[in-house]
C-alpha positions as CSV (number, residue, x, y, z in Angstrom):
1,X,-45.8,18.2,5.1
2,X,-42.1,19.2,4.5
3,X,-42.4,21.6,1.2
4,X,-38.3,22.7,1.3
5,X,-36.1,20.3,0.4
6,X,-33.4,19.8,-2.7
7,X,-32.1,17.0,-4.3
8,X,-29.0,16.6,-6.5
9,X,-28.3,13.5,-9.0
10,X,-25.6,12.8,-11.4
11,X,-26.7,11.3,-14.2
12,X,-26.6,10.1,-17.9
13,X,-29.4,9.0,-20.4
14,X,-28.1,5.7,-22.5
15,X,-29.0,6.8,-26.2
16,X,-32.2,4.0,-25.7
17,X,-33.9,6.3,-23.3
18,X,-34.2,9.4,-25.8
19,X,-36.8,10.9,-26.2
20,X,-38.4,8.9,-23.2
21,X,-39.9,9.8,-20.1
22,X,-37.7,9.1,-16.7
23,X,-39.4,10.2,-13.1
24,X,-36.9,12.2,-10.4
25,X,-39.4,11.5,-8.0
26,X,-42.7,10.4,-6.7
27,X,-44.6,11.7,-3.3
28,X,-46.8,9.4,-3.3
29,X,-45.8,6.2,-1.4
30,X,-47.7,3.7,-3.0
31,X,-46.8,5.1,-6.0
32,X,-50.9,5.1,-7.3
33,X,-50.4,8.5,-8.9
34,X,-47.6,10.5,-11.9
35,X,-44.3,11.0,-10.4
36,X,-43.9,14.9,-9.6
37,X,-40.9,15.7,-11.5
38,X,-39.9,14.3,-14.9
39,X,-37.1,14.0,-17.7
40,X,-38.7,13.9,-20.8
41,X,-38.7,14.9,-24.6
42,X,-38.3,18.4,-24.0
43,X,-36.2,18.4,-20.9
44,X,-37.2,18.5,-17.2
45,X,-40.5,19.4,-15.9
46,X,-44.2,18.3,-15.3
47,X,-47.3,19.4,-16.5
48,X,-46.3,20.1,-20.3
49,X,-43.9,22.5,-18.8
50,X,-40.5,21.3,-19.5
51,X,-37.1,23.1,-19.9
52,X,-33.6,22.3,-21.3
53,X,-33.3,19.5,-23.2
54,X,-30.7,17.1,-21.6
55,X,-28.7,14.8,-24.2
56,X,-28.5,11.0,-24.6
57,X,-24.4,9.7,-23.8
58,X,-24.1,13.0,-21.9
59,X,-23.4,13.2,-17.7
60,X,-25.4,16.3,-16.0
61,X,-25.7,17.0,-12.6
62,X,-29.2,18.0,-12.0
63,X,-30.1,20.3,-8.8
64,X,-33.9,20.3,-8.1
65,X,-34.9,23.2,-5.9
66,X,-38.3,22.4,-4.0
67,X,-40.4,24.7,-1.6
68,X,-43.9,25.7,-1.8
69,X,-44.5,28.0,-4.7
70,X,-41.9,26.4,-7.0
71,X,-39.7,23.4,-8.6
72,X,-36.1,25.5,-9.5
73,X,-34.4,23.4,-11.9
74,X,-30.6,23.5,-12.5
75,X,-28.6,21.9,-14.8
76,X,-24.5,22.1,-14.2
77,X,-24.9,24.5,-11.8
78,X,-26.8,26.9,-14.5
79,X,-30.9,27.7,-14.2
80,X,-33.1,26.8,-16.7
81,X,-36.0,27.0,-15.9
82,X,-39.1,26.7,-12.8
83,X,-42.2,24.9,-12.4
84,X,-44.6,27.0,-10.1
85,X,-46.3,24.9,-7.6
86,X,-49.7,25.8,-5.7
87,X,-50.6,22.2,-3.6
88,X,-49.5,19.4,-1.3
89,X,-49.0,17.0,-4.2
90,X,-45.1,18.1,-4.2
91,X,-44.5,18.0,-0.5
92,X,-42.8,15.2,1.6
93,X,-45.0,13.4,3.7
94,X,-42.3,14.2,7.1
95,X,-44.1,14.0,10.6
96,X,-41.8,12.7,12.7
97,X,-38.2,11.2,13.0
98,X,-38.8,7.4,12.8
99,X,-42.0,7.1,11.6
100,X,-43.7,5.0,8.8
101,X,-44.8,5.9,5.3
102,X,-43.0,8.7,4.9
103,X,-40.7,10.1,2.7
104,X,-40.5,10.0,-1.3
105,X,-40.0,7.3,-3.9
106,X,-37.3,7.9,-6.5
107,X,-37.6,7.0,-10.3
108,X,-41.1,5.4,-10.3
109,X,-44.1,6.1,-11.9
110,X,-47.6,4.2,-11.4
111,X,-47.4,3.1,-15.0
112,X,-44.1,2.9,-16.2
113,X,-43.5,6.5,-17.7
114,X,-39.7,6.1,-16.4
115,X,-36.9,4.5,-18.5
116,X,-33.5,3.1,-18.1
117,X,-30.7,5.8,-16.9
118,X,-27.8,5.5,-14.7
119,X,-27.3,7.8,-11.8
120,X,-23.3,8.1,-10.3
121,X,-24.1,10.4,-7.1
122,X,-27.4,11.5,-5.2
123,X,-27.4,14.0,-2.7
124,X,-30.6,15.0,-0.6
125,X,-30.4,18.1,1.5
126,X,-33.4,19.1,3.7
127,X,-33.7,23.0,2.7
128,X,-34.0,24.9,-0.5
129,X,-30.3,25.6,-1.9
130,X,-29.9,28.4,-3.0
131,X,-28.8,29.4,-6.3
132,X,-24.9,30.4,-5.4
133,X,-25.0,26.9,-3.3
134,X,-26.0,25.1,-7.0
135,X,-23.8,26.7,-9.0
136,X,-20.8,26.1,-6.9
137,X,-21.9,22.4,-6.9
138,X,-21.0,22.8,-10.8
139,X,-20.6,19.7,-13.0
140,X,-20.9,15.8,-12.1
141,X,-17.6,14.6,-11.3
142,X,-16.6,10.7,-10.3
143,X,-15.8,12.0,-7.1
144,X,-19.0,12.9,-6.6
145,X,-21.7,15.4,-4.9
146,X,-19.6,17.8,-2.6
147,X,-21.4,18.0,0.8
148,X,-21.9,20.9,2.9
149,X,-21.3,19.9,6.5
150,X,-19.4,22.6,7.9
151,X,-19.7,21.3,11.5
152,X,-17.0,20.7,14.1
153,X,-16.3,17.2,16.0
154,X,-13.9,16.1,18.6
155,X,-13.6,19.4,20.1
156,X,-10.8,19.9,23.1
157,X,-9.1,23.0,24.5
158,X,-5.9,22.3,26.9
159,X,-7.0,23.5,30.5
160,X,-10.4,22.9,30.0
161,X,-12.2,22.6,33.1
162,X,-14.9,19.8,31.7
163,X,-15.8,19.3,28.3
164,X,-17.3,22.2,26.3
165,X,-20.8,22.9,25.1
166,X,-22.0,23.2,21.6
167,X,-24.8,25.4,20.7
168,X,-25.6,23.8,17.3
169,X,-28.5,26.5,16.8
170,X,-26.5,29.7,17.8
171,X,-23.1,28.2,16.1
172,X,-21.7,29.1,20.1
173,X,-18.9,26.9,21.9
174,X,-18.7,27.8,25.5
175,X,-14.9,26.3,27.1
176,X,-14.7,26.5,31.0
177,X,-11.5,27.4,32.6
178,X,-10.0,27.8,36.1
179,X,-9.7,31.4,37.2
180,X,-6.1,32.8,36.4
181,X,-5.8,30.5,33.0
182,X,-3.6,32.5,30.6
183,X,-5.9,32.7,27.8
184,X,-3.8,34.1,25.6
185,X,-2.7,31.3,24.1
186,X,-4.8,28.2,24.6
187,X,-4.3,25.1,22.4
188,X,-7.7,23.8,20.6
189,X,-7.8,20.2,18.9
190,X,-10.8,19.2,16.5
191,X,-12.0,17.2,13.7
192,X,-13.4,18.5,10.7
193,X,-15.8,16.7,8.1
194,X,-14.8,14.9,4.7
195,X,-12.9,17.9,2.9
196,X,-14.0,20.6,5.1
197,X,-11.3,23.3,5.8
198,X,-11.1,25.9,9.0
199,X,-9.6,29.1,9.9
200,X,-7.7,27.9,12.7
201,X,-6.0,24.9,12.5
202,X,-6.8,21.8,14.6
203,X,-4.0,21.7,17.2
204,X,-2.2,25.1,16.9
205,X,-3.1,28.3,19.8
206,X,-6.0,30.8,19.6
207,X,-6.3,33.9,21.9
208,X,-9.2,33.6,24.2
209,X,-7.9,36.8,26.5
210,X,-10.5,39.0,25.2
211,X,-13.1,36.2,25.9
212,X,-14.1,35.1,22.4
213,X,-12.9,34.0,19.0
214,X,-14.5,32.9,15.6
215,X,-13.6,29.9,13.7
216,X,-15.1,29.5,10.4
217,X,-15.5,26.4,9.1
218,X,-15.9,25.9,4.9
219,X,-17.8,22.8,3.8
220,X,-16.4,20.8,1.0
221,X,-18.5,22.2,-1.4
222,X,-16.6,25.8,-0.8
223,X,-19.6,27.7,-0.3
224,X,-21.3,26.7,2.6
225,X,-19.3,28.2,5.9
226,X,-20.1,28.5,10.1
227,X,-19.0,31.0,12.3
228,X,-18.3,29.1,15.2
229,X,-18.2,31.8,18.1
230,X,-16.0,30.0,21.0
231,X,-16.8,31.6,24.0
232,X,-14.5,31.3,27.3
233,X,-15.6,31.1,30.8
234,X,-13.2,31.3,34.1
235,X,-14.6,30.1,36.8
């Protein structure tokens, strides 16, 4: 069971849906059961425990926090509010990559608690944001979610002896060089996700000479960042 995940949605409520229930989501597959998150009345919640009342003819973006002792709610990048959670009902059903039957239904109910909205933007992220990475998400916006990749691609450094390795888990790039490279200024080249902005810029010269340098690399989103540690090697 995967209990830490968030999901983001831009929405609005058509005035025909006040005052109605709308499910976020649903953990049960075959949707036999309530959905585990709802919009109603008395704004966002399950179990008679709701908070902040969302509008009709209004767009919010909505940040729903999940792990295993509580549903953070966030509307516009603000709190408002927490469910506390104590069983597996809320968890993904997540085994393995590939698999069948797993996952989570959105906006479905077994009996039809769920009305008529429109959403502009979903974003699913597999951890529990935190609550600086909500608020920096801030309001819906037709451009959508911003994302937080803040990854590296393409990566080449002139004089490379083979192509480097990527630690993804340690954020380390080890580059390869023939003994007596001057390392003092070696030329990198890289691609960067949609909107993502780095310290060095692709195709200009780093100094390697003392064996390392960071690069930090800022998601879209402006919050999110990785210290890439580029790590040089003469052999």
């Amino acid at each position: 069971m995967h209990y830490n995940f968030s999901l983001v949605l831009d929405i609005y409520i058509p005035k025909a849906s006040e005052n109605k229930l709308i499910s976020i989501y649903q953990s049960n597959l075959d949707n036999e059961n309530d959905a585990e998150l709802f919009i109603g009345p008395k704004g966002i919640g399950i179990s008679n425990e709701y908070h902040k009342k969302l509008n009709p003819e209004t767009w919010y973006r909505l940040g729903i926090v999940v792990s295993e002792t509580a549903i953070k709610k966030f509307v516009n990048g603000v709190f408002v509010g927490e469910n506390k959670i104590d069983s597996g009902r809320w968890s993904v059903y997540n085994v393995f990559a590939g698999g069948q039957d797993q996952g989570f239904l959105l906006f479905t109910d077994e009996d039809n608690e769920t009305a008529e909205f429109f959403v502009s933007a979903i974003q699913l992220r597999n951890y529990s944001m935190s609550p600086e990475e909500i608020t920096g998400l801030d309001k819906p916006d037709a451009l959508g979610i911003p994302i937080s990749n803040s990854g590296i691609y393409d990566l080449h450094f002139e004089d490379e002896l083979k192509d480097n390795i990527v630690n993804w888990d340690n954020r380390e790039i080890y580059v390869r060089f023939p003994k007596g490279t001057d390392l003092s200024n070696v030329k990198i080249t890289f691609k960067l996700p949609f909107e993502a902005t780095s310290s060095i810029a692709s195709n200009s010269e780093i100094d390697l000479s003392n064996g390392s340098k960071i690069l930090i690399i800022t998601a879209q989103d402006k919050v999110s960042k990785t210290d890439w540690n580029i790590i040089a090697i003469t052999e």
